[in-house]
N, C-alpha and C positions, 0 to 999 in steps of 0.2 A: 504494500500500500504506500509506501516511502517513497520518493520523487516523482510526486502526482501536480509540487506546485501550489498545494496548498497553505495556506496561512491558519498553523497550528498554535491557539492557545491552551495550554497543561498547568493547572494549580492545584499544588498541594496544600497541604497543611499540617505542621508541625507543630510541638509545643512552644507558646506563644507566638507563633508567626506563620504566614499566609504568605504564599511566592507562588509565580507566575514562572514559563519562561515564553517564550513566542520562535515558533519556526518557520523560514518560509523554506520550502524545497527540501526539508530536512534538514536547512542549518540554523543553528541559534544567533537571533538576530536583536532578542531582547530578554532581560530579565529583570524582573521586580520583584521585590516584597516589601510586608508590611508586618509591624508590629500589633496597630491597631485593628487591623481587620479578623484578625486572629483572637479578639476580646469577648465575640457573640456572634451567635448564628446571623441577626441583624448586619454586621458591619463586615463579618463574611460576604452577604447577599451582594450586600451594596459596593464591596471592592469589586467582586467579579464583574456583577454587571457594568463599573467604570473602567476597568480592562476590559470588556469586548468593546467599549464604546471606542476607546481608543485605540485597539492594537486591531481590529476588524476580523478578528477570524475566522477564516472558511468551516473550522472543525474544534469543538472544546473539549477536553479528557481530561475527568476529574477521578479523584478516585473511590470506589465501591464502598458506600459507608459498612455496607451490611459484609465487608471481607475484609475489613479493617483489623486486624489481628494483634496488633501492636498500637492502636490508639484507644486515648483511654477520654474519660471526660469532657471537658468542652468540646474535644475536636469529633465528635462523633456526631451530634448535632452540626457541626460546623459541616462538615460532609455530606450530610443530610439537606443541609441550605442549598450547600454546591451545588448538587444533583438538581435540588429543586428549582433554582433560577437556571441551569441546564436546559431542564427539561421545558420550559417557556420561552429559550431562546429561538429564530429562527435557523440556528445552525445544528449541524449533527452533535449532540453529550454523546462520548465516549465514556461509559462510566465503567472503569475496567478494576483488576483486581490484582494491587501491586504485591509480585510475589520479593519476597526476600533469598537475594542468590549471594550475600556476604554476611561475615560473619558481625559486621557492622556498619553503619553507612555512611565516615567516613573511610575507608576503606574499597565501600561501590563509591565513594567520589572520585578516590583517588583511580579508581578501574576506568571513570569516563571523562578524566583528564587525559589520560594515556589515549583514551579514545578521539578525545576531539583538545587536539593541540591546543587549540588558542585559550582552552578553559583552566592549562595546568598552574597558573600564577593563580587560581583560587579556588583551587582545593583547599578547602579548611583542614587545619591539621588538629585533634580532639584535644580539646583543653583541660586542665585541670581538674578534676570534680566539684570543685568548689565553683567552678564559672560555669557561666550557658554556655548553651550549644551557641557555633557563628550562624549570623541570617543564613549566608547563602549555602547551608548546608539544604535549608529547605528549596533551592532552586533545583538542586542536584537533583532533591527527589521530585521536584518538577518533570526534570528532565525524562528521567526512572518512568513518570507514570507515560508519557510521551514516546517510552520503547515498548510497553504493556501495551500501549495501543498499536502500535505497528506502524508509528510512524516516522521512525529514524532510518526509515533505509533496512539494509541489513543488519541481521539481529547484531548487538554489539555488548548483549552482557551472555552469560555463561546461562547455558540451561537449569545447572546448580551450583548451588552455592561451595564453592570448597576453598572460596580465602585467598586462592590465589589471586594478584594480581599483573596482569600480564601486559 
């Protein structure tokens, strides 16, 4: 389905933060996120719908509230928002089910820096325990939801997870 030319918007959502990335043709052409929109299903709604208004996407992929397996609390509602103003838009919701193929997800960052060059100056590298997660860890798994849907071209992460990074 990968270099069809379309204009792909992918938002994930993380603890405290909400990121976007946008691709045209398969490459990444922009990334945002947000702090605040990560606060209620509310300010979720209303970021995405101000990303499709801006970035114009032919195709949106959010990801599967109901295969969320590793989120917990607000962002389960907040996915539920997703879908929901998804499913009202006039573009295709891809609402797919992101699998976990690392043993962490810095680590799948560092896998789709090695994959796409120009991303490797920000790979976040896992901080202290004591500090947050970096924002744009949550774009990675933008990106993440973006190869679930089959839109990066050829597959570019591993069928399973075994930690390598190649």
């Amino acid at each position: 389905m990968g270099g069809n030319g379309q204009r792909v918007l992918s938002v994930a959502a993380r603890t405290g933060r909400l990121a976007c990335v946008v691709l045209d043709d398969c490459q990444l052409v922009i990334w945002d996120a947000s702090e605040k929109a990560a606060s209620s299903e509310e300010e979720a709604a209303k970021k995405l719908r101000a990303w499709v208004l801006d970035f114009k996407p032919d195709i949106l992929v959010t990801e599967n509230p109901d295969a969320a397996r590793k989120k917990s609390g607000i962002q389960i509602p907040i996915l539920q928002a997703l879908a929901t103003v998804g499913d009202d838009l006039p573009i295709p919701n891809l609402v797919v089910r992101r699998e976990r193929r690392f043993p962490n997800a810095y680590i799948e960052a560092a896998h789709l820096g090695n994959k796409f060059p120009d991303l490797a100056h920000l790979v976040p590298k896992k901080p202290p325990i004591w500090k947050g997660e970096p924002y744009n860890l949550a774009c990675f798994e933008a990106l993440v939801l973006a190869h679930e849907a089959g839109l990066l071209g050829p597959s570019i992460l591993p069928e399973s997870g075994d930690g390598n990074v190649s």
